[in-house]
N, C-alpha and C positions, 0 to 999 in steps of 0.2 A: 818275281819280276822287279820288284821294288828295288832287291838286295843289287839286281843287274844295272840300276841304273846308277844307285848309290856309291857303286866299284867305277863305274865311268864315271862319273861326277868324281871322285878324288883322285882317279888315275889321272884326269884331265887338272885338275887342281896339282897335282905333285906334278906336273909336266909345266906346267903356268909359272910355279916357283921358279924351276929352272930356267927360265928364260928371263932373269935379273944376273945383275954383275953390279953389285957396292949399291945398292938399290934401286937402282937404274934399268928400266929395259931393254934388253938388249938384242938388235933386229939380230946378230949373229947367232946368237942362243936361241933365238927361233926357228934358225936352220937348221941349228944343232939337235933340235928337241925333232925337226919333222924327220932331217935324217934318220935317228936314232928310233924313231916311232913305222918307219919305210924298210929298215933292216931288221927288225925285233916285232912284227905286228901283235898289238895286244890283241885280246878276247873282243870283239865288235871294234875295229880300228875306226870305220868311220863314226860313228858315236863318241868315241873319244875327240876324232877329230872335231869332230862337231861342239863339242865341249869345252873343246879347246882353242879353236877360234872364235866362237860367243866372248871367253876373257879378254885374250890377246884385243878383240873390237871395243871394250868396254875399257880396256889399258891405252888402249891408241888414241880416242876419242877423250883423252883425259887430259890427251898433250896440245888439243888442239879447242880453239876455240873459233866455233861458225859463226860468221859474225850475218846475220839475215839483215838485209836494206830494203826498201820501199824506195826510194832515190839513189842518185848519184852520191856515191861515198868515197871518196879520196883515200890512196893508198898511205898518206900520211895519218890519218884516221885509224886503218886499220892495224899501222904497228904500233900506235898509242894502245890500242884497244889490245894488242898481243903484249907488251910492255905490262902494262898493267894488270893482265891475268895472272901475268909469269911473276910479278910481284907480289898476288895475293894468294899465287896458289905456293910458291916455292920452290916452282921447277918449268923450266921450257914450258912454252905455252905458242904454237905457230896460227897464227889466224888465219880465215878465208874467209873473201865477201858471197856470199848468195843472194842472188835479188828476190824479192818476195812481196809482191804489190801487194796480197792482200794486209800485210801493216799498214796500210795506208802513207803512214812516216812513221820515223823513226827508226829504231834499231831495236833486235833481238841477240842474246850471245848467247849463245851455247857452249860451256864448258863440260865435257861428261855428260851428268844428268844435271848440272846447275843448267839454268835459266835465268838471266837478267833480260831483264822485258824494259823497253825504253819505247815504246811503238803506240802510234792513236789506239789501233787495234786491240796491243792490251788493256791500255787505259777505260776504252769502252765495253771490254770484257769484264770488267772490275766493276765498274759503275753497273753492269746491269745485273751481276752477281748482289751486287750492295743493295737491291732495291726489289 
């Protein structure tokens, strides 16, 4: 069983590769990968697929950065906030506001799995961690 999942984890993995073009992701090589995956079905196709979109989301979420509010935040704000990701990450970086009262204020960014926390909310998660 184990061996079955390990064959879809790298089939899905060698299908991941193939959807980059000069290191870049490329939304056309993804059509190309589901085509090729739709005419050819591997051994468990939906497992693979399944495999294989978990990456593709964890690649997508890499070029974008959520930007969570507690108030009114200005679109001028928000392509500072995408500017400056794309500077410290080294590639495209698209931002989106999501409002989210329980920050009380302040701002959260979500990059991928980074977290930059600017919000009371964290502030008072920290202090009560600290004590």
């Amino acid at each position: 069983m184990a061996s079955g999942k390990k064959q879809i984890t790298q089939l899905a993995q060698k299908l991941f590769k193939l959807s980059f073009v000069d290191g870049r992701f490329s939304e056309e090589r993804v059509a190309g990968v589901l085509a090729y995956v739709e005419k050819n079905p591997p051994a468990k196709p939906l497992a693979v697929l399944r495999a294989y979109s978990r990456l593709v989301a964890v690649e997508v979420a890499k070029g974008e950065a959520v930007v969570e509010h507690a108030g009114p935040v200005s679109d001028a704000a928000i392509q500072s906030i995408a500017a400056a990701m794309t500077s410290r990450y080294q590639r495209p970086i698209i931002a989106s506001a999501r409002p989210n009262a329980a920050l009380l204020a302040g701002l959260r960014v979500r990059v991928g799995d980074d977290v930059y926390e600017s919000s009371a909310a964290g502030q008072l998660a920290a202090l009560s961690a600290a004590v």
